[in-house]
C-alpha positions as a Markdown table, in Angstrom:
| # | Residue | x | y | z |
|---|---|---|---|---|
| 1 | Unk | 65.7 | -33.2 | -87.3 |
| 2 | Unk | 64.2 | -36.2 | -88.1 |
| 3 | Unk | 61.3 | -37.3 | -85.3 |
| 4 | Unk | 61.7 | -41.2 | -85.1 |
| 5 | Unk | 59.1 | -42.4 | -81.8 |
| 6 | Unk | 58.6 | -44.8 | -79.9 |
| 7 | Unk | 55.6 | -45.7 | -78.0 |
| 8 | Unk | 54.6 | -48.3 | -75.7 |
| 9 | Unk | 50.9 | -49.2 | -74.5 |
| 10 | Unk | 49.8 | -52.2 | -71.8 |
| 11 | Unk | 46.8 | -52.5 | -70.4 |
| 12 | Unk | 47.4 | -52.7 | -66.6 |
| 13 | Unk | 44.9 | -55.0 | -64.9 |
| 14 | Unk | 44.7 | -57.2 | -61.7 |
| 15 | Unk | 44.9 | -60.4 | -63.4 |
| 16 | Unk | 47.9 | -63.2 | -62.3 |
| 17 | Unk | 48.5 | -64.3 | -66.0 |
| 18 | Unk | 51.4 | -62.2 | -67.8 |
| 19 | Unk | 49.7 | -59.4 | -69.8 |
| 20 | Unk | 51.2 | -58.1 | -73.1 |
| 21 | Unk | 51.1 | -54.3 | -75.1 |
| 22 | Unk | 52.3 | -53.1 | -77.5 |
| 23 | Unk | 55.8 | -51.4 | -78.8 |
| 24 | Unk | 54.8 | -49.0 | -82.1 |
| 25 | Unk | 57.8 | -47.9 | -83.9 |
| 26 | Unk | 56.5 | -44.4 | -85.4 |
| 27 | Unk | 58.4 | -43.1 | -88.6 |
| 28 | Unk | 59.2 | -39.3 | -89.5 |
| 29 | Unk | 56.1 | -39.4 | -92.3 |
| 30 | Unk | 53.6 | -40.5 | -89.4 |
| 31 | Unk | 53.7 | -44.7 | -90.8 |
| 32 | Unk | 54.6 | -47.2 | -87.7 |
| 33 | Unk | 55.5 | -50.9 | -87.2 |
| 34 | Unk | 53.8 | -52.5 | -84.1 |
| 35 | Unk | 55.7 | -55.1 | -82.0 |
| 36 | Unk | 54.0 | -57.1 | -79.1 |
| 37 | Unk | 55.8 | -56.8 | -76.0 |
| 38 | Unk | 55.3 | -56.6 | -72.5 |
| 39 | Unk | 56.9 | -55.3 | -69.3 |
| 40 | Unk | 56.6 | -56.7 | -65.4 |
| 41 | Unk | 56.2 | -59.9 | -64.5 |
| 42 | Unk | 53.1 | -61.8 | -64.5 |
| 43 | Unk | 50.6 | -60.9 | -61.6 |
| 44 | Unk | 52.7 | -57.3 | -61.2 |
| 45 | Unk | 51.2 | -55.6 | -63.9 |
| 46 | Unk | 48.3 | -53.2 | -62.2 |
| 47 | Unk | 49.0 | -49.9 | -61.9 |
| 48 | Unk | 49.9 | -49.4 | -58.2 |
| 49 | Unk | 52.7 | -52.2 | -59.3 |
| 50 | Unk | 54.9 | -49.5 | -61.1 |
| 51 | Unk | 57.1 | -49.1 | -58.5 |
| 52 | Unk | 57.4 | -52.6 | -57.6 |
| 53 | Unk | 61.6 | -53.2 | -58.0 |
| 54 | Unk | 62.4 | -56.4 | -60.1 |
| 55 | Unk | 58.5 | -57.1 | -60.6 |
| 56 | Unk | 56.5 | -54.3 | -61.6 |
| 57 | Unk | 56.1 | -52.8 | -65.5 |
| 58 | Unk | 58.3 | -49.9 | -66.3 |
| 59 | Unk | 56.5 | -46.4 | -65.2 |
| 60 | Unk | 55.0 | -44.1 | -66.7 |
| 61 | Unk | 55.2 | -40.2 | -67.1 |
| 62 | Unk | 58.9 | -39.5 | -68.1 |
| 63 | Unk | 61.0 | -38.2 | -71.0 |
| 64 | Unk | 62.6 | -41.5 | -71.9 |
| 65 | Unk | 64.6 | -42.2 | -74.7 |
| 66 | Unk | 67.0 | -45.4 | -76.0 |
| 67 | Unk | 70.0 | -45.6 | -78.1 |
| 68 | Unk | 69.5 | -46.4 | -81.8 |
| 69 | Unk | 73.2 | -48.7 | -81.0 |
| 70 | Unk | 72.6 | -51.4 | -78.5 |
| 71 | Unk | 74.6 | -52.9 | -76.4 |
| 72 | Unk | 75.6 | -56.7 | -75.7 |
| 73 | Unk | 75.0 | -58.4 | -72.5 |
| 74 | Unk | 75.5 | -61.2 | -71.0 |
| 75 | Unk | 73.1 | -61.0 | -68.2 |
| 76 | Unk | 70.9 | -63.9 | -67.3 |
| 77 | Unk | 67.4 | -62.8 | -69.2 |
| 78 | Unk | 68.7 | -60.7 | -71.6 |
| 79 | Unk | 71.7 | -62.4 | -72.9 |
| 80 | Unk | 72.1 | -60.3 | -76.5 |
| 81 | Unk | 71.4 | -57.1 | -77.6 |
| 82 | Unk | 70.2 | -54.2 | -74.8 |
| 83 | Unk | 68.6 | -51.0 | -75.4 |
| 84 | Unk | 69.5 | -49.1 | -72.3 |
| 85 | Unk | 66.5 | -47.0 | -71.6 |
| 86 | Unk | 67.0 | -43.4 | -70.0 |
| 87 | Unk | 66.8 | -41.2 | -67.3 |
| 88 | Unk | 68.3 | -43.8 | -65.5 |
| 89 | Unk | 67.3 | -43.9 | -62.5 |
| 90 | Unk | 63.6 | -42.6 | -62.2 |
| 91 | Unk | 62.0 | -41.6 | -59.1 |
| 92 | Unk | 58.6 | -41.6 | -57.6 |
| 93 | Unk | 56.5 | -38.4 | -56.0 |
| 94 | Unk | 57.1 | -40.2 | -53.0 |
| 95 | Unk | 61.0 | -40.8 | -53.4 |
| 96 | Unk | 60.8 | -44.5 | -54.9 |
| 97 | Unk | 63.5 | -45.4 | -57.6 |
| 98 | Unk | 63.6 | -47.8 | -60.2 |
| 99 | Unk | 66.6 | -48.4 | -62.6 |
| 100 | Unk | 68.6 | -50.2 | -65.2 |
| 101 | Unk | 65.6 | -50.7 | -67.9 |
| 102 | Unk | 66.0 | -51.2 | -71.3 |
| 103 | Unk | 64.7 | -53.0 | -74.4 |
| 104 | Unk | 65.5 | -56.4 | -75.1 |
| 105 | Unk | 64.2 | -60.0 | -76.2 |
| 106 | Unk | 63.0 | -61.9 | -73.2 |
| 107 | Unk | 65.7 | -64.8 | -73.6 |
| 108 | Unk | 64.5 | -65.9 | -69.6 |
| 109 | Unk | 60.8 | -67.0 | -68.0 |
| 110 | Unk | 58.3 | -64.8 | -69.9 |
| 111 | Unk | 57.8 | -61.2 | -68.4 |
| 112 | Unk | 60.4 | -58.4 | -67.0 |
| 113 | Unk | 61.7 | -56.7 | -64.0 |
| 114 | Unk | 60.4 | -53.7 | -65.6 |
| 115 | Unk | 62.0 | -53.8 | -68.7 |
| 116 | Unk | 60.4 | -53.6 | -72.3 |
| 117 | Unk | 60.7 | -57.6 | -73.8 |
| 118 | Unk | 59.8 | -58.8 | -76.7 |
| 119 | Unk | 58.4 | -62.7 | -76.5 |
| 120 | Unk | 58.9 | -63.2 | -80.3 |
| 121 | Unk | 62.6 | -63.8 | -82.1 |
| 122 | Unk | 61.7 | -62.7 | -85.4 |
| 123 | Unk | 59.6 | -59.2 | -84.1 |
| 124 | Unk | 62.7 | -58.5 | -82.6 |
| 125 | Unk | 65.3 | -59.3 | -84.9 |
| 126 | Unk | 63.2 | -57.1 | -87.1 |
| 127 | Unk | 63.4 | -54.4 | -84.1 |
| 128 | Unk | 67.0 | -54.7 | -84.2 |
| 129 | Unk | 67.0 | -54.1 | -88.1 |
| 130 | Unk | 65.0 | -51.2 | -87.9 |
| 131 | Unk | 67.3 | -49.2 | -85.4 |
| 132 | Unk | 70.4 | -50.6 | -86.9 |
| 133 | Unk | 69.2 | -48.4 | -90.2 |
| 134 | Unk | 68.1 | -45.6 | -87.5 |
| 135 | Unk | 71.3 | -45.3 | -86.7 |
| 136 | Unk | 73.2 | -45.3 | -89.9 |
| 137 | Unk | 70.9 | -42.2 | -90.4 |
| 138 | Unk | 73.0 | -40.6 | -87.9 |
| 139 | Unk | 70.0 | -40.7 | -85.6 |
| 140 | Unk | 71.5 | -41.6 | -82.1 |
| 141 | Unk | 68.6 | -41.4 | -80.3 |
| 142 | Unk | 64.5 | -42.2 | -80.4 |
| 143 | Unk | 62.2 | -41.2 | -77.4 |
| 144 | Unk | 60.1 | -43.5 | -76.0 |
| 145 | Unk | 56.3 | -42.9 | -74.1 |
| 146 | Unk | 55.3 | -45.2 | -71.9 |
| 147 | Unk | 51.4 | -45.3 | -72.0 |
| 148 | Unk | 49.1 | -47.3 | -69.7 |
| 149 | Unk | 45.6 | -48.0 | -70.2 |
């Protein structure tokens, strides 16, 4: 099977401007494409914030994986393609959930409610590109690591 990645990095800090990471697309052969993105909203990106609902970054320290097919929605902030993220939902040690996370272009005031946004159109049209030829592989899904520094 062919071992498509992805991997996401932020440094989490207690700073009140937005902070942004990185999204590395890593290939079967071990080559990648880097993509700056970000996740949380500015001032919510430490890491105590992970669990913070509709504020925090997306947490770490689970299996995820996304769809190499999007789908399209219409919600405020997204509006366009969506890369549902799964599990869906997580939960905390201590019984906290967060849900509905995906990847998408951040089409609303810069940050995320914990999703994975990209700030630039043409990274991620290129993005889109990329798993649109993923897929037509037959590849129907990537996993995803979520890595905090």
């Amino acid at each position: 099977m062919d071992n498509y990645k992805l991997e996401f990095t932020m440094p989490l800090k207690p700073v009140s401007e937005l902070l942004w990471g990185n999204l590395k697309l890593i290939y079967p052969d071990g080559s990648a494409i880097d993509y700056l993105a970000t996740s949380g909203c500015a001032g919510w990106q430490q890491q105590g914030d992970q669990w913070q609902r509709g504020k925090g970054p997306i947490p770490q320290g689970f299996d995820y994986k996304i769809p190499t097919t999007p789908y399209w929605s219409d919600t405020r902030g997204i509006e366009g393609n969506f890369f549902h993220i799964t599990p869906d939902p997580v939960v905390s040690p201590t019984g906290l959930t967060r849900s509905e996370f995906g990847i998408h272009f951040d089409a609303n005031s810069p940050g995320s409610a914990g999703c994975i946004v990209f700030g630039r159109q043409f990274g991620w049209e290129r993005f889109c590109d990329r798993m649109r030829a993923i897929a037509k592989l037959g590849i129907e899904y990537i996993s995803l690591e979520v890595v905090y520094g």
